[in-house]
C-alpha positions as CSV (number, residue, x, y, z in Angstrom):
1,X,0.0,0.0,0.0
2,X,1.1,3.5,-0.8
3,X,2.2,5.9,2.1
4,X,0.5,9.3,2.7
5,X,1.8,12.7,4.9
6,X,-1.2,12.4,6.0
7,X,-2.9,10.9,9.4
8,X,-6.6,11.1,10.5
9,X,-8.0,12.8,13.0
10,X,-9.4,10.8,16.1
11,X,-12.4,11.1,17.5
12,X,-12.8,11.8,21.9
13,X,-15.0,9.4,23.7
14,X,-18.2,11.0,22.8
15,X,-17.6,10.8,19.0
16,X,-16.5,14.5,18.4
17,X,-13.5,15.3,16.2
18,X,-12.0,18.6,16.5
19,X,-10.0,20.5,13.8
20,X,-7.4,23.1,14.2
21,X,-9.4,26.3,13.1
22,X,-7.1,26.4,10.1
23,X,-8.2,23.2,9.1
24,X,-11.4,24.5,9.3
25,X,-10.7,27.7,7.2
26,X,-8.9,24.9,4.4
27,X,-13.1,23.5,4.4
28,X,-14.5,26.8,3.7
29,X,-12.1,28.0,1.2
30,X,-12.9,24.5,-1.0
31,X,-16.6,24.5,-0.4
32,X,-17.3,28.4,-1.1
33,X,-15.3,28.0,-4.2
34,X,-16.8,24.5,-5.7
35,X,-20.4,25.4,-4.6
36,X,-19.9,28.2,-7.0
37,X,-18.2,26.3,-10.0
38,X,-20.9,24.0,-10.1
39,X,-23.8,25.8,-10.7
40,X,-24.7,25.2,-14.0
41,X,-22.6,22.0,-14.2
42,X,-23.5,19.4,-11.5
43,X,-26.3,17.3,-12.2
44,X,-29.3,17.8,-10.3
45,X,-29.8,14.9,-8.1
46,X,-26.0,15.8,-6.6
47,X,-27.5,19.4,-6.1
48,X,-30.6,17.9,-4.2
49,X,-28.3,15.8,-1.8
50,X,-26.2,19.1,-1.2
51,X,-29.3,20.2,0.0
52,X,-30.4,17.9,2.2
53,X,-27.0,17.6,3.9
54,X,-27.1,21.2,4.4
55,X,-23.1,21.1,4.3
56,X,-21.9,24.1,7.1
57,X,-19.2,26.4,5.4
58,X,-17.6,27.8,8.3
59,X,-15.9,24.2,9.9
60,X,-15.3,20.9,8.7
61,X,-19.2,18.6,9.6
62,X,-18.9,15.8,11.9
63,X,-19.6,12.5,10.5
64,X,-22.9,11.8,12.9
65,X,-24.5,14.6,11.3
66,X,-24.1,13.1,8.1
67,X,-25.4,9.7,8.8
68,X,-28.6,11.5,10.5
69,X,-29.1,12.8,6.4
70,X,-27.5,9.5,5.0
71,X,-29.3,6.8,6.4
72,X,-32.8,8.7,6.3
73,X,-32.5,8.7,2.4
74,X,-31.0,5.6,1.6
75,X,-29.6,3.8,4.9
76,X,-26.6,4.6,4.1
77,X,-23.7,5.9,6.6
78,X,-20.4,7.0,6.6
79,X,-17.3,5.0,8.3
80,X,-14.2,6.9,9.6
81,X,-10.7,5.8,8.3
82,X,-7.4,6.1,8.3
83,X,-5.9,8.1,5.1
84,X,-5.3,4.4,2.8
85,X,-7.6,1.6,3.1
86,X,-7.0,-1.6,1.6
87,X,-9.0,-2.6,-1.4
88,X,-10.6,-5.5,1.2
89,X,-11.8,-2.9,3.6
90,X,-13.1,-0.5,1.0
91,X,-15.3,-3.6,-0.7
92,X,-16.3,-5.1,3.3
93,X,-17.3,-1.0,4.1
94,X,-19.5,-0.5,0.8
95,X,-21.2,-3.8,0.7
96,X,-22.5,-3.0,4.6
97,X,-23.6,0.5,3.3
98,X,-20.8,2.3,4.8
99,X,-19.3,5.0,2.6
100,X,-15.2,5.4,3.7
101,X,-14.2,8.9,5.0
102,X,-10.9,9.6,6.3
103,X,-11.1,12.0,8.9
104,X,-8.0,14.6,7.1
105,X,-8.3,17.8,5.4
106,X,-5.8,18.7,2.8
107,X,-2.9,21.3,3.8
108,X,-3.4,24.7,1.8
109,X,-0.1,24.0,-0.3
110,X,-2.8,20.8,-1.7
111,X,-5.4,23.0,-1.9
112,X,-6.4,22.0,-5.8
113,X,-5.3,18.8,-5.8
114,X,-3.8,15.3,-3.7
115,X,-3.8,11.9,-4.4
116,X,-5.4,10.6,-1.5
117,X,-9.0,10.9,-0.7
118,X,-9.5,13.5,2.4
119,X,-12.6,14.8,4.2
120,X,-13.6,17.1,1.3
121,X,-12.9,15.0,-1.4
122,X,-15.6,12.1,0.8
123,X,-18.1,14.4,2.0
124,X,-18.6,16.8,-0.8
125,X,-17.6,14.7,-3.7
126,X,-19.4,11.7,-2.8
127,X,-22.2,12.3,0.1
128,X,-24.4,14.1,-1.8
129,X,-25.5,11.6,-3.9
130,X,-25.8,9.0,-1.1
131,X,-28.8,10.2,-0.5
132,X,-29.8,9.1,-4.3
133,X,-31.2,5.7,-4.4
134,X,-30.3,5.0,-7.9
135,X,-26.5,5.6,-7.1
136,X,-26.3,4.2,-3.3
137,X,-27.8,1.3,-5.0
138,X,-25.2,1.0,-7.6
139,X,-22.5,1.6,-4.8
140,X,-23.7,-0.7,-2.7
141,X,-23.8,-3.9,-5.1
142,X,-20.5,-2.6,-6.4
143,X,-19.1,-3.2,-2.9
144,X,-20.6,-6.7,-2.8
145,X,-19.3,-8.0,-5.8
146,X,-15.7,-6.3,-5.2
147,X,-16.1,-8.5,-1.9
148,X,-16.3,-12.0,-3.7
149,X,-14.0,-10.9,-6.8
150,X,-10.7,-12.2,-7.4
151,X,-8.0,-10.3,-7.6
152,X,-7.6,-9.6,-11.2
153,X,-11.5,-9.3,-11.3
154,X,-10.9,-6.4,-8.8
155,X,-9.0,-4.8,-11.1
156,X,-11.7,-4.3,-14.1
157,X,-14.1,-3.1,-11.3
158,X,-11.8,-0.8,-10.0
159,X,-11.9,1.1,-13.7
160,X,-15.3,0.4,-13.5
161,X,-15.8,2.4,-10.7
162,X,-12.8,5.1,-11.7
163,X,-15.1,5.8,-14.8
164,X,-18.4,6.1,-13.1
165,X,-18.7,7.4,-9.6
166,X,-15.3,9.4,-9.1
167,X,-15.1,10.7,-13.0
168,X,-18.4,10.1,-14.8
169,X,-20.7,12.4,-16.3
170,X,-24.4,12.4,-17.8
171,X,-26.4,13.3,-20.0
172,X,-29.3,15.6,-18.6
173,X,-32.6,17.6,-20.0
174,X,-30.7,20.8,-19.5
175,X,-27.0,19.5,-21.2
176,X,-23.8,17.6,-20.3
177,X,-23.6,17.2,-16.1
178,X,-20.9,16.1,-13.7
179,X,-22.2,13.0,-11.1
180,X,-18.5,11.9,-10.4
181,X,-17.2,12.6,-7.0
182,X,-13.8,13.7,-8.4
183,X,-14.8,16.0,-10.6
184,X,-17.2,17.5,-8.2
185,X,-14.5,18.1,-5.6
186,X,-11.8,19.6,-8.4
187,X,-12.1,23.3,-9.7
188,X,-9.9,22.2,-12.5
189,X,-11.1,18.7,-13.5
190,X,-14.6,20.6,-13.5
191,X,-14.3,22.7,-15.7
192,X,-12.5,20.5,-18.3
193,X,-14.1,17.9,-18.0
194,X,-17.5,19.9,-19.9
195,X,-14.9,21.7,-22.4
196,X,-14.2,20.2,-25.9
197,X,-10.8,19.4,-25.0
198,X,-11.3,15.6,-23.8
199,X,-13.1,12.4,-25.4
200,X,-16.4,12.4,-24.1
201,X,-18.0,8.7,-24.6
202,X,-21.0,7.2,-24.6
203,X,-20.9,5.3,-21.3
204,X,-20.5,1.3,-21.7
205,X,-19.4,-0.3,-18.5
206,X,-17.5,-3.5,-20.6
207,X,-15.7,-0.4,-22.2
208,X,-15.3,1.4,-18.8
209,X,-13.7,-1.5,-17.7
210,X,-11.2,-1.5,-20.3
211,X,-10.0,2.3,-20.1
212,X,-6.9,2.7,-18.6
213,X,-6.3,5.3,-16.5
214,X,-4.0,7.1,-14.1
215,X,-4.8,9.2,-10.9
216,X,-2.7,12.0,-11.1
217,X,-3.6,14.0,-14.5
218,X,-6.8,15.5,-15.9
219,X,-8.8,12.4,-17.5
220,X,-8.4,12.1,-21.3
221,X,-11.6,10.6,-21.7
222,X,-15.2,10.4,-19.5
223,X,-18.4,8.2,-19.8
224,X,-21.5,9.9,-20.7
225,X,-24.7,8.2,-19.0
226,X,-27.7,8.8,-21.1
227,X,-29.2,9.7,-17.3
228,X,-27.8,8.9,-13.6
229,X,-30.8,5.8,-13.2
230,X,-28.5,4.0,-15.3
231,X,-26.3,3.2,-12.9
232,X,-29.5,1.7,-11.4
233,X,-30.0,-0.6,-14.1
234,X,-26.3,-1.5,-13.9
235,X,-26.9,-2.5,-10.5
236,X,-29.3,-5.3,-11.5
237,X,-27.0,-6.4,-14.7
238,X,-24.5,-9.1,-14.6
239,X,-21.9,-6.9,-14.0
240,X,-19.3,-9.8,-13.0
241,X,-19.8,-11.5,-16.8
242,X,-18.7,-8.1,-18.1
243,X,-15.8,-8.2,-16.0
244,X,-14.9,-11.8,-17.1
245,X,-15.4,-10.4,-21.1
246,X,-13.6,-7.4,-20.4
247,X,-10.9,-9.5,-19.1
248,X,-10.9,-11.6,-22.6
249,X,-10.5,-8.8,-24.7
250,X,-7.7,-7.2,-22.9
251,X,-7.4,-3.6,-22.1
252,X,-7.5,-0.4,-24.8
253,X,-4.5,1.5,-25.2
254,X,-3.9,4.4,-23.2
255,X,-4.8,8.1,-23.9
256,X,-2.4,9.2,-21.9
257,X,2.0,8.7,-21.9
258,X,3.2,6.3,-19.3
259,X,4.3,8.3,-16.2
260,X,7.9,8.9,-16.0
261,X,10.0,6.8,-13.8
């Protein structure tokens, strides 16, 4: 497993995490300045959830007050973690409903971007749309199949999941929106990924699963949905015999160079 500068906050005995006030000041700098980039360009059912969360912007939120939100819509919940989990834990969290959040805010020196997934990147990225039922439902059989998936198998459904909920897009009555939790939590990747400059695709998960793709540069290409309840459908598809075709017909070539040594 990768390292990270990074360490988690711990809660006291009554379930209460508290930030430096500078961490907090880090929250409201990121939420004040995505909640204004993505008007216009999230979809809809991610603007509903923001609304029901009813995010603060002046300190980071505590986790119980998103599972009071969470499991009310979709009996969902969030699980505090440290900054890397194994792949095992991340498939054993979603299949129980359980979405991972690291309890971390990134340093102002990361303010646009890190690799690993903090507070901001969990909460505001992916929350809102917990509260969806067509995506917690995709997220949660894409935990339970992850759980009994080999290892290679893991690997498809890793791009699989790369490609939908942390960079997908859809199609929607009003244009092109963003649903994918790391786009929604980037100022850059939001605003390129709706410009002309990458390959925008019709989304096909046995595609999606053959994409390669690498964390630390603006995606060269993103799946379209033709509407976020497709990801519901997916849900009740054989997704593991698309894995096991992908697998035969071997990954695409990259978009992208290879990253430098």
């Amino acid at each position: 497993m990768k390292t990270t500068q990074y360490v988690a906050r711990q809660p006291d005995e009554s379930g209460f995490i508290d930030y430096p006030e500078a961490e907090h000041q880090v929250w409201n700098t990121l939420i004040t300045r995505q909640l204004k980039l993505l008007e216009g360009r999230a979809c809809q059912e991610y603007l509903d959830g923001i609304e029901q969360l009813g995010l603060p912007h002046d300190r980071i939120p505590q986790l119980d007050e998103i599972n009071r939100v969470l499991q009310a819509a979709t009996g969902w919940r969030v699980a505090r973690v440290p900054a890397l989990i194994p792949f095992q834990t991340f498939f054993e969290l979603l299949a129980s409903q359980q979405f991972p959040v690291a309890t971390f805010i990134r340093t102002p020196e990361e303010l646009d971007y890190l690799q690993e997934p903090d507070i901001f990147h969990e909460i505001f990225g992916h929350c809102p749309l917990l509260t969806n039922p067509w995506f917690a439902e995709f997220t949660h059989t894409y935990g339970k199949l992850g759980l009994q998936a080999s290892k290679e198998e893991r690997v498809y459904l890793a791009r699989l999941y790369w490609m939908t909920i942390e960079f997908g897009l859809t199609e929607t009555s009003q244009g092109r929106r963003i649903y994918g939790g790391g786009i929604l939590s980037s100022p850059k990747e939001t605003l390129y990924s709706l410009s002309e400059e990458p390959v925008h695709q019709a989304f096909d998960p046995l595609e999606a699963m053959r994409t390669p793709y690498r964390i630390d540069i603006l995606q060269p290409v993103y799946f379209v949905l033709p509407e976020l309840k497709r990801l519901f459908d997916l849900a009740h598809e054989d997704i593991m015999a698309l894995v096991r075709q992908a697998t035969q017909l071997g990954l695409h070539a990259p978009r992208f160079p290879p990253k430098a040594a």
